[in-house]
C-alpha positions in Angstrom: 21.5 -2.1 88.6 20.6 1.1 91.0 17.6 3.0 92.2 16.8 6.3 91.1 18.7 9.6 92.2 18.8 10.5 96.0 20.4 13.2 95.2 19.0 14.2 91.6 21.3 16.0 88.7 18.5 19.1 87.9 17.1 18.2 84.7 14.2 20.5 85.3 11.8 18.6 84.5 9.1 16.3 86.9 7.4 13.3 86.0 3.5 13.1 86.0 2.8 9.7 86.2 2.4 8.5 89.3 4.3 5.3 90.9 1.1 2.9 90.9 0.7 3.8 87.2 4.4 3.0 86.6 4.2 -0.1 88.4 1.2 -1.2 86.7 3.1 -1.0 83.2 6.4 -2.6 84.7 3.9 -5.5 85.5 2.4 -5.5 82.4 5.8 -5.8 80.4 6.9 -8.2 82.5 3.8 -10.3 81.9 4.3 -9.5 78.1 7.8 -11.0 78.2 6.8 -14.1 79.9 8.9 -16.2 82.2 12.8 -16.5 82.1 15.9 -18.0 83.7 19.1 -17.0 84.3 21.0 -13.5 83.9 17.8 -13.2 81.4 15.7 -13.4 84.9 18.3 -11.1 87.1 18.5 -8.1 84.2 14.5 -8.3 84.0 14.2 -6.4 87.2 11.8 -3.8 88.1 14.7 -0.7 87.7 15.4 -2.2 84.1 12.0 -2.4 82.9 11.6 0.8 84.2 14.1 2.2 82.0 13.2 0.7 78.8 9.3 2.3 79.4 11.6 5.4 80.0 13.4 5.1 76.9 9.9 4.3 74.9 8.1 7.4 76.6 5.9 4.6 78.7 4.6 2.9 75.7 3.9 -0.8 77.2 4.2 -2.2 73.3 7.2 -0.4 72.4 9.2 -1.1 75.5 8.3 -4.6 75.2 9.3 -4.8 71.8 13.0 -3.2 72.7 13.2 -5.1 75.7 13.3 -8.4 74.0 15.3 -7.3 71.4 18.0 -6.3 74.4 17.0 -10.0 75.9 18.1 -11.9 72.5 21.0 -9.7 72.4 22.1 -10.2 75.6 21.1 -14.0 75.3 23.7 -14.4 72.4 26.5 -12.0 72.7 27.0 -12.3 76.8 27.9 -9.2 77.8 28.7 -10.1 81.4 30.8 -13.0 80.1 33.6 -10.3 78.9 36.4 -9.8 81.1 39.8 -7.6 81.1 42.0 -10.1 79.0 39.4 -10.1 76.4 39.7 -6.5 75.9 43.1 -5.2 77.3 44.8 -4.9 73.4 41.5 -2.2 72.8 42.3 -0.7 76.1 45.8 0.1 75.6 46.1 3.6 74.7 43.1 4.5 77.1 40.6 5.7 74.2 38.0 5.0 76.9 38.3 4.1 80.6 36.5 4.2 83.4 38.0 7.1 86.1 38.8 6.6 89.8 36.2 9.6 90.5 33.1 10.5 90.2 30.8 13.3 89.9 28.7 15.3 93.1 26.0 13.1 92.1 27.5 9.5 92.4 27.7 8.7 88.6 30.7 7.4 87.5 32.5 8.8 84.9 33.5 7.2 81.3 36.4 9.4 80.1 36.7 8.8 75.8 40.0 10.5 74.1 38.7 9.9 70.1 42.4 10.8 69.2 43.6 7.7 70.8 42.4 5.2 68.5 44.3 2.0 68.4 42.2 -0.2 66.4 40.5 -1.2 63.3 38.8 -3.7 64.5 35.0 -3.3 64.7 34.3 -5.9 66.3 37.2 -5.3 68.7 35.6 -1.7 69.5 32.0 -2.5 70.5 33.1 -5.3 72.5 35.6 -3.2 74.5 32.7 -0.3 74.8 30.2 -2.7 75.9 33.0 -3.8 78.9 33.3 -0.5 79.8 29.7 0.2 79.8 29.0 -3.4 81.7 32.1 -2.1 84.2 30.5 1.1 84.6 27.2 -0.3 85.5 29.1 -2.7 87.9 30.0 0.3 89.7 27.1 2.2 90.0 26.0 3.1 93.6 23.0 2.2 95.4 21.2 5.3 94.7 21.9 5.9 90.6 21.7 4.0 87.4 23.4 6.8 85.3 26.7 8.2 84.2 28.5 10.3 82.9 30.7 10.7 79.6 33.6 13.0 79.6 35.0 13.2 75.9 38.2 15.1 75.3 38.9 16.3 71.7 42.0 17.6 72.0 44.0 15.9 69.1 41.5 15.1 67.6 40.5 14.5 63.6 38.6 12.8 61.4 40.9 10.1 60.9 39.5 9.2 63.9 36.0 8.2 63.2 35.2 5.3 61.5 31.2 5.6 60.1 31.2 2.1 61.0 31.9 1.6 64.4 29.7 5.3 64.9 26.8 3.4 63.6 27.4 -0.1 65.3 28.1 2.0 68.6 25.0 3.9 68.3 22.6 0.8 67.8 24.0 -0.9 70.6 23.8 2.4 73.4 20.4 3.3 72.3 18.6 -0.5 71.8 20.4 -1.9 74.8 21.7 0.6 77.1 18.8 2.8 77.8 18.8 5.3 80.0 22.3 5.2 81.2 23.4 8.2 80.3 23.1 10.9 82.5 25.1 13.5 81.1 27.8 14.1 77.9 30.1 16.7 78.5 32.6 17.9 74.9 35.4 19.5 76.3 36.8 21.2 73.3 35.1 20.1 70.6 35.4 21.7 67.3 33.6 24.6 67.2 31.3 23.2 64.3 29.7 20.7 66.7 27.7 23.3 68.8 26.0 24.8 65.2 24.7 21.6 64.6 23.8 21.2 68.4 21.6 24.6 68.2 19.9 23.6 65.4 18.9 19.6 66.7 18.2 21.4 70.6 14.3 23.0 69.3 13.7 19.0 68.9 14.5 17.9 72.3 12.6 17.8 75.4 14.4 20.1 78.0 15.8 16.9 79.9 17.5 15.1 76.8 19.1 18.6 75.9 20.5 18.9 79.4 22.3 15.7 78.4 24.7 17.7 76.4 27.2 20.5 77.7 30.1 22.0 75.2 32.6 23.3 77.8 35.8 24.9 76.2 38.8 25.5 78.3 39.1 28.9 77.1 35.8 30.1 78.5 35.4 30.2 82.2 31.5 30.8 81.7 31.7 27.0 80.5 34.3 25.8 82.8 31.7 26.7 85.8 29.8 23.3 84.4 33.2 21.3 85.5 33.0 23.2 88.8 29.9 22.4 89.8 30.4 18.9 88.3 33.0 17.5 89.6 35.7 17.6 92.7 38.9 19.5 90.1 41.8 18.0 92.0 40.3 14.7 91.1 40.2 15.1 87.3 42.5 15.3 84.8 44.4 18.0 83.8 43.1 17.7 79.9 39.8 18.5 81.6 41.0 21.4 83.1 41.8 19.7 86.6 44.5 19.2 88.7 45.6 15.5 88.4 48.8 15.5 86.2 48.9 11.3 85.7 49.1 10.3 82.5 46.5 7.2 81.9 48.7 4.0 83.0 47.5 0.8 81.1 48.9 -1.5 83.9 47.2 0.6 86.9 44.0 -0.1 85.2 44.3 -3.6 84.1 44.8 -4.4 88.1 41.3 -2.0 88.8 39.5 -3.9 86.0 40.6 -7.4 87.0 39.6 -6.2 90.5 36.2 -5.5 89.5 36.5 -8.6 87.2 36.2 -10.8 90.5 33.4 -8.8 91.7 30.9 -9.8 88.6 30.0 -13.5 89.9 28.1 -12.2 92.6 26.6 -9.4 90.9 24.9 -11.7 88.7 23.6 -14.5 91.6 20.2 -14.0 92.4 20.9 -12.8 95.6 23.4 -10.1 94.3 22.9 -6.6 94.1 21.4 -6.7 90.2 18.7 -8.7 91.9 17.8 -7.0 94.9 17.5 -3.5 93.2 14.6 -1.6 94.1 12.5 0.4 91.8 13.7 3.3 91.3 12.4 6.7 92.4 11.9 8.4 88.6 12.5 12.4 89.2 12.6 13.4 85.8 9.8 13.2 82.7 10.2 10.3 80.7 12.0 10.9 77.2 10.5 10.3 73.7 12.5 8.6 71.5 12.6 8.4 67.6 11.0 4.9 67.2 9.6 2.6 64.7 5.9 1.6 64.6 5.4 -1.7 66.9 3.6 -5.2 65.6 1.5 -6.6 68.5 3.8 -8.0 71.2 4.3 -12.0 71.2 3.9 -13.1 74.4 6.8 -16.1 73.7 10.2 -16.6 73.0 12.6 -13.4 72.4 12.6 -12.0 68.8 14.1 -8.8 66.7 10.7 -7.6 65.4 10.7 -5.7 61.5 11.1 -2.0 61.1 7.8 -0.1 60.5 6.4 1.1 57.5 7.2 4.4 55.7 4.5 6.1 56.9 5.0 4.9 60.1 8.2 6.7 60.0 6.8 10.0 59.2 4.9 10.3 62.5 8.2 9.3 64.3 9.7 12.2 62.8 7.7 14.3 65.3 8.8 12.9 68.4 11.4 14.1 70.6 14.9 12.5 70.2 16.6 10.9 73.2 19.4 9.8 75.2 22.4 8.1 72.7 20.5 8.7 69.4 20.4 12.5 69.2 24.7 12.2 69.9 24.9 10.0 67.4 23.1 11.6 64.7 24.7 14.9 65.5 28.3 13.6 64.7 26.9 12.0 62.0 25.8 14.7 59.9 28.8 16.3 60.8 30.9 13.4 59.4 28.9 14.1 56.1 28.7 17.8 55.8 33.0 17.5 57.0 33.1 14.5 54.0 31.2 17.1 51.9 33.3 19.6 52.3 36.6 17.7 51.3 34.9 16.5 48.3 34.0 20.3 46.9 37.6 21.4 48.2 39.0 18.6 45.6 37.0 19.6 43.0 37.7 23.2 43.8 41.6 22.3 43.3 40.9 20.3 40.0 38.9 22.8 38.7 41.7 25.5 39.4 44.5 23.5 38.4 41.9 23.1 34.6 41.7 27.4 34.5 45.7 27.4 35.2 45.9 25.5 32.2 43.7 27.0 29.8 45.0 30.2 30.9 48.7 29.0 29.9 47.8 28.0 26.7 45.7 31.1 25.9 46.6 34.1 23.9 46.1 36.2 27.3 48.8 39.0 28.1 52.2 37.1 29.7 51.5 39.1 32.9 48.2 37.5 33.5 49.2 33.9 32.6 52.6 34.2 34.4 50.0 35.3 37.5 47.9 32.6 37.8 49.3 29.9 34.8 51.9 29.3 37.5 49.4 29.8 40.6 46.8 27.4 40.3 46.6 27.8 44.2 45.6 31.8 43.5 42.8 30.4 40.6 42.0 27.4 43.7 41.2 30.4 45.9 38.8 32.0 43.5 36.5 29.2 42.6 36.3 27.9 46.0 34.8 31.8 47.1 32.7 30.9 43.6 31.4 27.0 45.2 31.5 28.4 48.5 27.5 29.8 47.7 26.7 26.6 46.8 28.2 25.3 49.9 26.4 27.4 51.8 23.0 26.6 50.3 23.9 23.1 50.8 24.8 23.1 54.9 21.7 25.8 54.6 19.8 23.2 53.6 20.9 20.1 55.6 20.6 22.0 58.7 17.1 23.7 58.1 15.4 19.6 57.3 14.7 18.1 60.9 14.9 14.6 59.5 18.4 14.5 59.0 17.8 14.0 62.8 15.8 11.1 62.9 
């Protein structure tokens, strides 16, 4: 667990509260949660308070309510219990792994191929990502608390995506990994991601929006990003870099099981998670999409309910933040994707019904030998006929801001 940037990523955007103010509601969480042992003890640090009152715009209620959530989470699935061996059969294919650089601002880098699913597993999945993200963290330098996610879609489709693991993946990043990501870069994502990335962008405060870059290795305009990002002869060539190594399982699996040994001592309570410093915050602090809060309970760790309906309303005018606005964005392209295959097979059916009509009808033998025997030509037409209604319908999904929240 790591200070704040010495060297800050521009995010263009300065905080306004002051230290003593910040401290003042890191004191009053902790007060809130009450006394612990443990890792429990070790995670509650200054830096990770911090972050959650980060992730809930400084709200002293709400963080405390997330915060305990993460606690009982942690409390039962053990995150830093998870080593290599429990993992390696997700890790095989390198669908996500942690590289040997980083970028110019210290972060380390997760690097995700979606195309290189190996598993069906869900359970299998969020443990692996939470090793990675607990590996990540393990690695962090004095002077950070963030990193960075490269994605590479090359390859990739939507046999890829399962709306399960998308959904269990986003609940665990955003309720218990709080501000840890620093920055998301899609190299070559399909072009109908940045549409629905323009349209969520109004929404977002300027510092969760710089969170996101689409950089396509066609366009050297969007290439610069990589330049400035990272040192190129370090990163891989699918990134547009220099390093030609493919991803080699057993290289890792020594790394990991090297960093395996180091986790011990970074849980003792004279480690490194315990002697982080507050951090130094640089930026303003995001606003989250978040349910209304009960009054905190000063004892024992609990999963509070969700909030009311109403409650929900107001939420839908606050800013989105960190994992969430990722998550929603590849989820209502999932749907309007899902969408379209449906209308495409009903396009055919429909098609394929005309071809037959028009072979049993008394029409002239040149016009039922043209499309009678084409119901591909009769597809083509009634699909440019739904495609209005297709458009209305994206038209519509696009222009309602809660399909964000």
């Amino acid at each position: 667990m790591n200070t704040g940037l010495k060297k800050p990523a521009p995010d263009g955007c300065e905080n306004s509260s002051s230290p003593e103010l910040q401290q003042g509601k890191i004191n009053e969480v902790r007060r809130l949660i009450g006394p612990l042992s443990g890792t429990l003890a070790l995670y509650c640090s200054d830096a990770s308070i911090a972050r959650y009152l980060r992730a809930r715009n400084w709200n002293v209620k709400k963080a405390v309510k997330m915060l305990k959530a993460s606690l009982k989470w942690r409390l039962e699935y053990k995150p830093e219990e998870i080593r290599w061996d429990d993992v390696s059969m997700e890790a095989e294919t390198g669908k996500i792994y942690r590289s040997n650089y980083k970028d110019k601002y210290g972060r380390p880098v997760l690097v995700m191929r979606p195309r290189c699913q190996n598993s069906k597993s869900i359970k299998g999945q969020i443990k692996y990502l939470v090793y990675c993200m607990e590996n990540a963290i393990l690695n962090l330098p004095e002077d950070q608390e963030q990193m960075v996610w490269l994605i590479d879609f090359h390859g990739f489709s939507m046999s890829n995506i399962s709306i399960k693991v998308t959904r269990e993946t986003a609940h665990v990043l955003q309720e218990h990994y709080p501000e840890r990501l620093g920055l998301a870069i899609l190299y070559d994502a399909p072009k109908i991601f940045e549409p629905f990335w323009m349209v969520a962008k109004p929404f977002l405060e300027p510092k969760t929006a710089n969170k996101v870059k689409f950089v396509y290795s066609d366009d050297p305009n969007t290439n610069k990003i990589m330049d400035d990002l990272f040192e190129m002869e370090l990163v891989e060539s699918a990134f547009g870099g220099k390093d030609d190594a493919d991803f080699d399982v057993t290289k890792y699996a020594e790394r990991m099981r090297e960093d395996d040994k180091k986790i011990p001592l970074f849980w003792k309570p004279d480690g490194s998670l315990a002697a982080t410093p507050l951090p130094v915050v640089t930026a303003s602090p995001s606003l989250e999409t978040t349910n209304s809060e009960t009054e905190s309970d000063e004892s024992d760790v609990k999963v509070e309910k969700s909030s009311s309906p109403g409650e929900e309303d107001d939420a839908r005018n606050l800013v989105l933040a960190d994992w969430r606005i990722f998550f929603k964005i590849a989820g209502a392209w999932w749907t309007l994707t899902e969408l379209n295959a449906i209308l495409l097979q009903h396009c055919y059916r429909e098609a394929n019904k005309l071809a037959d009509l028009l072979a049993q009808s008394a029409l002239s033998s040149a016009i039922s030998k043209s499309f009678g025997q084409c119901p591909m030509c009769l597809y083509s037409l009634v699909r440019q006929d739904m495609y209005c209604s297709w458009s209305r319908l994206v038209h519509s999904l696009c222009s309602n801001s809660s399909m964000l929240v």
